[in-house]
SEZARO-475701 format. One record per residue (C-alpha): x, y, z. Coordinates in steps of 0.25 Angstrom, whole numbers, plus 5000, padded with zeros to 4 digits. Example, Ala and Ser with C-alpha at 12.3 -4.5 7.8 and 13.67 -1.06 7.14 Angstrom:
REM residues 2
PAVO   xx   yy   zz
PAVO 5049 4982 5031
PAVO 5055 4996 5029
END
This chain:
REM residues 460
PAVO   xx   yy   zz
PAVO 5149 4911 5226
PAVO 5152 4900 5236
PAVO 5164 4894 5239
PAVO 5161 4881 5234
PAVO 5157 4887 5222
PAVO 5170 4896 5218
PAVO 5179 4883 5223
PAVO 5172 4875 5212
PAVO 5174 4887 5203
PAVO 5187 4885 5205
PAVO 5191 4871 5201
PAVO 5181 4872 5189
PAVO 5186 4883 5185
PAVO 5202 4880 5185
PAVO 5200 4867 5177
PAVO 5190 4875 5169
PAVO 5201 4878 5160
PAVO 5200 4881 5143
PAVO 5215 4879 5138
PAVO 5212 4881 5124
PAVO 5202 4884 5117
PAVO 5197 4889 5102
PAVO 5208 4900 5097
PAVO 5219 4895 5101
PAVO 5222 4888 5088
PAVO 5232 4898 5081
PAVO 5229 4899 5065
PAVO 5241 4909 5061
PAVO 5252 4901 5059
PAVO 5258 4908 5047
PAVO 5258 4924 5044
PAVO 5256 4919 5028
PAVO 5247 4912 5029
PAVO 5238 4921 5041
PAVO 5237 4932 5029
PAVO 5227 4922 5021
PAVO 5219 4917 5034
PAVO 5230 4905 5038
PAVO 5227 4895 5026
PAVO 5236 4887 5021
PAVO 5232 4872 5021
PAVO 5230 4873 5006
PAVO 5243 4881 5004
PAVO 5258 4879 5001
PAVO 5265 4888 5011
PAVO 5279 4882 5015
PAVO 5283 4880 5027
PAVO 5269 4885 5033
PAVO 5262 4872 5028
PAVO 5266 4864 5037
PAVO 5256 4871 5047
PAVO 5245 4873 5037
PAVO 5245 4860 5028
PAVO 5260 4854 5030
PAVO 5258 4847 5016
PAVO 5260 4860 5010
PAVO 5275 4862 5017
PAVO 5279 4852 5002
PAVO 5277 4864 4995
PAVO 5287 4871 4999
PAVO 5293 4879 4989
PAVO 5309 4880 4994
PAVO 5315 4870 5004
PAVO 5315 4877 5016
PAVO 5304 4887 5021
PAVO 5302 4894 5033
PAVO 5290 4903 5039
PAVO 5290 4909 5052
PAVO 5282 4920 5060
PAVO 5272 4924 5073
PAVO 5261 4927 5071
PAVO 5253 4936 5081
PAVO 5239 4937 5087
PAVO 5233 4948 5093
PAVO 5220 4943 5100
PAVO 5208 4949 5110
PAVO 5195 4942 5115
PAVO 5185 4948 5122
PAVO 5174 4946 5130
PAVO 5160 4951 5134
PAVO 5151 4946 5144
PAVO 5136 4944 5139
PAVO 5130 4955 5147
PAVO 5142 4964 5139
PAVO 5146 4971 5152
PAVO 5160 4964 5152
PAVO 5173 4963 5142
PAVO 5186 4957 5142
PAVO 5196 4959 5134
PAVO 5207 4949 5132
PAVO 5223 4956 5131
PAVO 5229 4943 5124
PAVO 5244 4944 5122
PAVO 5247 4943 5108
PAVO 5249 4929 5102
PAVO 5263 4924 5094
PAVO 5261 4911 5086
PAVO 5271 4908 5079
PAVO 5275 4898 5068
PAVO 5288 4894 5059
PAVO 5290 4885 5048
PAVO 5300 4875 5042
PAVO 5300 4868 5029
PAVO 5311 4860 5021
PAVO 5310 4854 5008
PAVO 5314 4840 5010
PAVO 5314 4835 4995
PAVO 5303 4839 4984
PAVO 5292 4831 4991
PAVO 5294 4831 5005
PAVO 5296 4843 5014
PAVO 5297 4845 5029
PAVO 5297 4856 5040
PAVO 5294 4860 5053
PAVO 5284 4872 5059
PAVO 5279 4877 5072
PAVO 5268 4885 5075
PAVO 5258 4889 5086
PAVO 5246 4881 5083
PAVO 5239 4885 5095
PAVO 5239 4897 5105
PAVO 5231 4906 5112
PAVO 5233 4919 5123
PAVO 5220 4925 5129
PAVO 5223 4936 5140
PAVO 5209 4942 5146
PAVO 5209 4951 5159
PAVO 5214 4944 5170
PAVO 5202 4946 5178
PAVO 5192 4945 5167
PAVO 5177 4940 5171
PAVO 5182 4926 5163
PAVO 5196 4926 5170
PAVO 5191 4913 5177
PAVO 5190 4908 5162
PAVO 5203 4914 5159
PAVO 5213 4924 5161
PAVO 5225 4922 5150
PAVO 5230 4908 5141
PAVO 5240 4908 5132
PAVO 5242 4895 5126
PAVO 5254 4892 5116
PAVO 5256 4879 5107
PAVO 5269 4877 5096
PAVO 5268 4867 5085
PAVO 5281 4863 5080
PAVO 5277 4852 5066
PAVO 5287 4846 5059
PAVO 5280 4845 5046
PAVO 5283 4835 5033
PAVO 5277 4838 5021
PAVO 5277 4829 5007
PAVO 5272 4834 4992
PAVO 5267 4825 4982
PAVO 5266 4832 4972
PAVO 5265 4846 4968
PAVO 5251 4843 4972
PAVO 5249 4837 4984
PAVO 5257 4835 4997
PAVO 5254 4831 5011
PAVO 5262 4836 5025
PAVO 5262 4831 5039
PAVO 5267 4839 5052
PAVO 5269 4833 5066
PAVO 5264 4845 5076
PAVO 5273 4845 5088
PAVO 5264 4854 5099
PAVO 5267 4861 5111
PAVO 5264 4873 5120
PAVO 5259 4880 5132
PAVO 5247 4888 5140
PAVO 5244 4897 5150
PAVO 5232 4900 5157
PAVO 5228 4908 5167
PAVO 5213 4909 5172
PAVO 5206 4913 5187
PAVO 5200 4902 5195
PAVO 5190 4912 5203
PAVO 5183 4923 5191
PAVO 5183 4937 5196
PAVO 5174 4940 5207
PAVO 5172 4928 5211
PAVO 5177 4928 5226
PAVO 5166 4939 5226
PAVO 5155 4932 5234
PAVO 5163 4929 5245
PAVO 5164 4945 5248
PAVO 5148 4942 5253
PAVO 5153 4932 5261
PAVO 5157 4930 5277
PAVO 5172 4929 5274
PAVO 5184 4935 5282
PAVO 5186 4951 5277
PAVO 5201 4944 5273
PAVO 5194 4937 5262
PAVO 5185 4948 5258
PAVO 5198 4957 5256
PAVO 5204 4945 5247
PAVO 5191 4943 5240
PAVO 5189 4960 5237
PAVO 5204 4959 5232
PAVO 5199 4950 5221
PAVO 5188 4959 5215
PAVO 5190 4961 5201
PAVO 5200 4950 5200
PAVO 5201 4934 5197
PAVO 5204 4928 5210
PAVO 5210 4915 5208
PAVO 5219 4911 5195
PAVO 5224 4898 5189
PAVO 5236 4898 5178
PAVO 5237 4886 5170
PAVO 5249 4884 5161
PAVO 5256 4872 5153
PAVO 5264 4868 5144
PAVO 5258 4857 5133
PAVO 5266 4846 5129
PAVO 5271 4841 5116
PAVO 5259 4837 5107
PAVO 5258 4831 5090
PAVO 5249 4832 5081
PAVO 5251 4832 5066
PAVO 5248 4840 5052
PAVO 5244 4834 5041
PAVO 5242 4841 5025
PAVO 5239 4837 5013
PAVO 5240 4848 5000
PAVO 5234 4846 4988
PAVO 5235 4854 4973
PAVO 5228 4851 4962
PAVO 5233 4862 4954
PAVO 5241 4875 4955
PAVO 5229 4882 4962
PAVO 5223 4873 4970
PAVO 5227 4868 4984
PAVO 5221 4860 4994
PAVO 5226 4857 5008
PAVO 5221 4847 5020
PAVO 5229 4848 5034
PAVO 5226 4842 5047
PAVO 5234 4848 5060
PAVO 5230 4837 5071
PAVO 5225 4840 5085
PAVO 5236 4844 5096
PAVO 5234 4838 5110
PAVO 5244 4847 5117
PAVO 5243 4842 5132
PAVO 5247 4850 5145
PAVO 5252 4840 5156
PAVO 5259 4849 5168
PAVO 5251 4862 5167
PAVO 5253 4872 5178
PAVO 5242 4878 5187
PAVO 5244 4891 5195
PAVO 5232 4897 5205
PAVO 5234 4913 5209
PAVO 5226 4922 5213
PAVO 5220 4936 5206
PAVO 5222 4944 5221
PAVO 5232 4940 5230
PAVO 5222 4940 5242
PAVO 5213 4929 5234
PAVO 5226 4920 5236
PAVO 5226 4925 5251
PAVO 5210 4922 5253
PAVO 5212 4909 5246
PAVO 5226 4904 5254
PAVO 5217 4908 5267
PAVO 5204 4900 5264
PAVO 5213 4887 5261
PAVO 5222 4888 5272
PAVO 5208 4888 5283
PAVO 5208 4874 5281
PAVO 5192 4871 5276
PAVO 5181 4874 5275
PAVO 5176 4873 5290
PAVO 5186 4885 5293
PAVO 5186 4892 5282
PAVO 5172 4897 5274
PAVO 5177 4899 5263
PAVO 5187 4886 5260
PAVO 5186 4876 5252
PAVO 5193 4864 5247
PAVO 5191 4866 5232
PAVO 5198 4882 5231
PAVO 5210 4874 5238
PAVO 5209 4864 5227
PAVO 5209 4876 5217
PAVO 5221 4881 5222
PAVO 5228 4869 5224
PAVO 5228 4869 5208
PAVO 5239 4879 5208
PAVO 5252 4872 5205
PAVO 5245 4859 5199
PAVO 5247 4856 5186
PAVO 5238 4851 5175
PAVO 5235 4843 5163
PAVO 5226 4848 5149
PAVO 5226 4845 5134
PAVO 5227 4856 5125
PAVO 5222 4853 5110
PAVO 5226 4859 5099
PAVO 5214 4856 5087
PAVO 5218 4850 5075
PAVO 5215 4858 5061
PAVO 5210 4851 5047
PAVO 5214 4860 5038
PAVO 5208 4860 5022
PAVO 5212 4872 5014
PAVO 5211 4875 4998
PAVO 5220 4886 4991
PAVO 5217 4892 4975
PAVO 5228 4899 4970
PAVO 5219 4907 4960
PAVO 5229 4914 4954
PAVO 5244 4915 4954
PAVO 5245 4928 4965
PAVO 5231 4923 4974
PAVO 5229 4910 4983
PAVO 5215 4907 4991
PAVO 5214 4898 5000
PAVO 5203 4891 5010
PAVO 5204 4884 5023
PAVO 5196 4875 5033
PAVO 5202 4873 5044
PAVO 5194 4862 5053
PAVO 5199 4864 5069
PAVO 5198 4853 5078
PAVO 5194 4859 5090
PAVO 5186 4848 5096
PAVO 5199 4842 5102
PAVO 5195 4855 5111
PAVO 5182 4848 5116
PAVO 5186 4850 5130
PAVO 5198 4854 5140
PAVO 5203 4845 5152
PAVO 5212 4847 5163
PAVO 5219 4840 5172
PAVO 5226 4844 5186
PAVO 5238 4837 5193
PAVO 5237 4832 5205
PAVO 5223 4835 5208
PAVO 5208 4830 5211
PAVO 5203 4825 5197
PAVO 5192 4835 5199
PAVO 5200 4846 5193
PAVO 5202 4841 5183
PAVO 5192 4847 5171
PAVO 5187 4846 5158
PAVO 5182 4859 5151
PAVO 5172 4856 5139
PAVO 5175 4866 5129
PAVO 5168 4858 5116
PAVO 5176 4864 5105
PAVO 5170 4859 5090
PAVO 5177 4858 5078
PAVO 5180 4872 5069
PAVO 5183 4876 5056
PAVO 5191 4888 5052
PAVO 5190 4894 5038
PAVO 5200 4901 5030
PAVO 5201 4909 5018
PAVO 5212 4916 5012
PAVO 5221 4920 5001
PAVO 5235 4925 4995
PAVO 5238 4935 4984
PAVO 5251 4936 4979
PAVO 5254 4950 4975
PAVO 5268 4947 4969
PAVO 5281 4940 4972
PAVO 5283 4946 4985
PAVO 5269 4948 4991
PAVO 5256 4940 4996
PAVO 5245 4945 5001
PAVO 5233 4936 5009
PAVO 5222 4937 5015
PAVO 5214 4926 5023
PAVO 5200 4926 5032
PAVO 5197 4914 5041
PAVO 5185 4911 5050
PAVO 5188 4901 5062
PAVO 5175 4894 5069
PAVO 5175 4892 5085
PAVO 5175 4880 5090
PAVO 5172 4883 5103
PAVO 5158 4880 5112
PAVO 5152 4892 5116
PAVO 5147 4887 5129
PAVO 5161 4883 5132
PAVO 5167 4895 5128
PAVO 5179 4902 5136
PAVO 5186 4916 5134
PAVO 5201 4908 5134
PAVO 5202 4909 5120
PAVO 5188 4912 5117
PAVO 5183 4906 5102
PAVO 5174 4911 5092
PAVO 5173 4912 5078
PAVO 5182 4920 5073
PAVO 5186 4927 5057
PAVO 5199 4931 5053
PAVO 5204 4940 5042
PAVO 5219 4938 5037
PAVO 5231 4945 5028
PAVO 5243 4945 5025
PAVO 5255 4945 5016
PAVO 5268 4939 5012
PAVO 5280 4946 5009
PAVO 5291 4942 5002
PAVO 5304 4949 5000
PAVO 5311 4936 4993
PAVO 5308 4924 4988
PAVO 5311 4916 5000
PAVO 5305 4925 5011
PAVO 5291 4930 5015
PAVO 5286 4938 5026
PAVO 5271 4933 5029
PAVO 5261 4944 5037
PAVO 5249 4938 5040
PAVO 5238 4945 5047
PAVO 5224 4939 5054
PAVO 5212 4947 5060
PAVO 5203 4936 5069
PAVO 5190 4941 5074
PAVO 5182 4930 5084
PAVO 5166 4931 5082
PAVO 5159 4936 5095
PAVO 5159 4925 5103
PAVO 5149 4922 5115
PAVO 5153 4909 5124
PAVO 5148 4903 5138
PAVO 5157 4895 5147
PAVO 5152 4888 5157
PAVO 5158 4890 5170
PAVO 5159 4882 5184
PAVO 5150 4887 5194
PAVO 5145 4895 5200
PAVO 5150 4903 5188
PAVO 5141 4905 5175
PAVO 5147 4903 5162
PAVO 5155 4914 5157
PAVO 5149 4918 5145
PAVO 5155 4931 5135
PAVO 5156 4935 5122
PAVO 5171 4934 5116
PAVO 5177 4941 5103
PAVO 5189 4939 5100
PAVO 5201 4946 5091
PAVO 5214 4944 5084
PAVO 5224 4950 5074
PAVO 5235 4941 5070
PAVO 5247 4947 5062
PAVO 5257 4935 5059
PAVO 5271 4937 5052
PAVO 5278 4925 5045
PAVO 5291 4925 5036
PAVO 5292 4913 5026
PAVO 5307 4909 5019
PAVO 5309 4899 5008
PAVO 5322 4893 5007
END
């Protein structure tokens, strides 16, 4: 591997970056509504509406109603090469969404409140010197809706609701800049033994690292729902959550090195001046590293969601319901990234040519007696992701889950809401193409979860 060649590496690679990607949309906002597959746009759950169909918050049944909980996710993706000689494992840490909800009865027609949840958020942790951990090391991205919601009923029949989504959050995101091995070449090369020593102390490791971290700034979008009964066991719902732009405008970049000698070698190469006195110098690693310290700019999207859900009560202790949910992941059609204070030719687009998905639910409720419910729930989630413009940062696929739960209800005014989810992502193989001289990094991923989610509810 030339010089020339790793250097261009280098800067492709750090603008190269994936900030988001497919699974990071969170769908376990509510540890009642987990148990039955996370419906609810058909459904007149208090407070909780103003999430899933905010023209059901009119249906309240007292005039004020709380619900409040965390939900947490226990996640693992891993990854095989295609000749199956190589694994790695993800160690993700586990993952907290929460969400809370407020609704007051402001006269028989019209109702208010106000929610926050985590719409968004992902944490993907593989071995810090993985064969991708030029791709990525670790991200953990956060994101907080707070949407004050209004809500006005008709008639016992219909109702519509609208919520003003006030977004915000961070990310951080480490990746390396040189993949492991890749100052091996020069070890053949005529080179002072002072560089061979640096070069030897990288073996086994990534080289050269970036972190990029930010924090987004304030971005709306808006809710919309409309409820619709016919008849006591009939209920149709249509929502529309818009989508979020959420833009980070003073990012922080930081370069380090994976072995202290790398730094040494590289702090050595730039101070010989150019390339006439030096082999091995060249003006486009200085560049690189120059990138440390300076900020940058990028668009984060969240996508928006039309949701259409129908619920049957078919009897007085059992409730079915079915979703779609339509996600408009084509606002993901491509990632750009901007750097203060630099040439315009670090600045990047990445292609990543997401497509519209559908999500599918099916769920239901029993109602054993007074003081307990039982659900069950099963949803099936289709990837929108190009699989030749597929990286491992939050791998997507399609994926099935299996859900449960139950509510417990020790008076008439409190409920204690378990909620359970089992997420299983097909077998996934996807290319992405890499700046040469590297080849595309091609796998097979398949990934995990089990979501538990605790919720209390009280009705005042």
């Amino acid at each position: 591997m030339k010089l020339r060649k790793l250097s261009l590496f280098l800067l492709a690679n750090l603008v190269g970056l994936s900030l988001m990607a497919e699974g990071y949309q969170i769908n376990s906002q509510s540890a009642r509504q987990i148990g039955m597959g996370h419906l609810g746009t058909a459904l007149k759950l208090g407070g909780e509406s103003m999430l899933f169909n905010p023209a059901g918050l009119s249906f309240m049944t007292g005039k004020i109603d709380v619900s409040l909980g965390v939900t947490t996710i226990f996640s693992k993706v891993t990854y095989t090469n295609v000749a199956g000689d190589y694994t790695a494992e993800s160690d993700n840490p586990m993952g907290t969404p929460i969400f809370g909800y407020l609704g007051f009865k402001l006269s028989d027609k019209l109702f208010a409140g106000v929610s926050i949840t985590n719409p968004v958020g992902n944490s993907l942790f593989w071995p810090k010197d993985w064969k991708g951990s030029h791709l990525v090391q670790d991200i953990s991205l956060k994101a907080y809706s707070v949407q004050p919601t209004i809500s006005y009923k008709f008639s016992e029949k219909f109702s519509i609701g609208a919520g003003l989504m006030v977004d915000f959050g961070s990310f951080d995101m480490n990746k390396g800049l040189i993949p492991v091995g890749g100052l091996d070449p020069y070890l053949s090369l005529n080179v002072p033994a002072a560089y061979k020593a640096a070069i030897t102390d990288a073996a086994g490791k990534t080289p050269m690292l970036a972190n990029l971290n930010g924090k987004a700034s304030t971005a709306l979008g808006y809710n919309l729902g409309i409820l619709y009964n016919p008849n006591e066991k009939w209920s149709f719902g249509l929502s529309y959550r818009s989508k979020v732009m959420m833009k980070v405008e003073s990012g922080a970049t930081t370069v380090t090195y994976g072995a202290t000698q790398v730094g040494s070698l590289i702090s050595s190469v730039l101070a010989s001046g150019t390339a006439a006195t030096n082999p091995l110098y060249n003006p486009s690693i200085a560049k690189a590293v120059s990138l440390g310290g300076k900020t940058f700019s990028a668009e984060l999207p969240i996508p928006s969601n039309l949701n259409f859900g129908v619920a049957y009560k078919a009897t007085k202790k059992l409730l079915v319901s079915a979703e779609l949910q339509y996600v408009g992941w084509k606002a993901y059609d491509s990632l750009r990234m901007e750097f203060a204070t630099t040439p315009a030719a670090y600045n990047a687009g990445q292609k990543k040519n997401f497509k519209n998905s559908m999500i599918y639910r099916i769920g239901g409720e029993y109602k054993a007696c007074e003081k307990m419910a039982f659900r069950l729930g099963f949803i099936f989630d289709s990837t929108p992701v190009d699989l030749m413009l597929y990286g491992p940062e939050t791998p997507g696929a399609n994926k099935m889950s299996f859900t449960g739960g139950l509510t417990y209800s020790p008076t008439k005014k409190m409920a204690i809401d378990l909620g359970f989810q089992y997420l299983n992502g097909a077998k996934t193989r996807g290319s992405l193409p890499q700046a040469a001289p590297m080849t595309a990094f091609v796998g097979d991923y398949k990934s995990t979860a089990l979501i538990p989610s605790l919720g209390f509810h009280f009705t005042f």
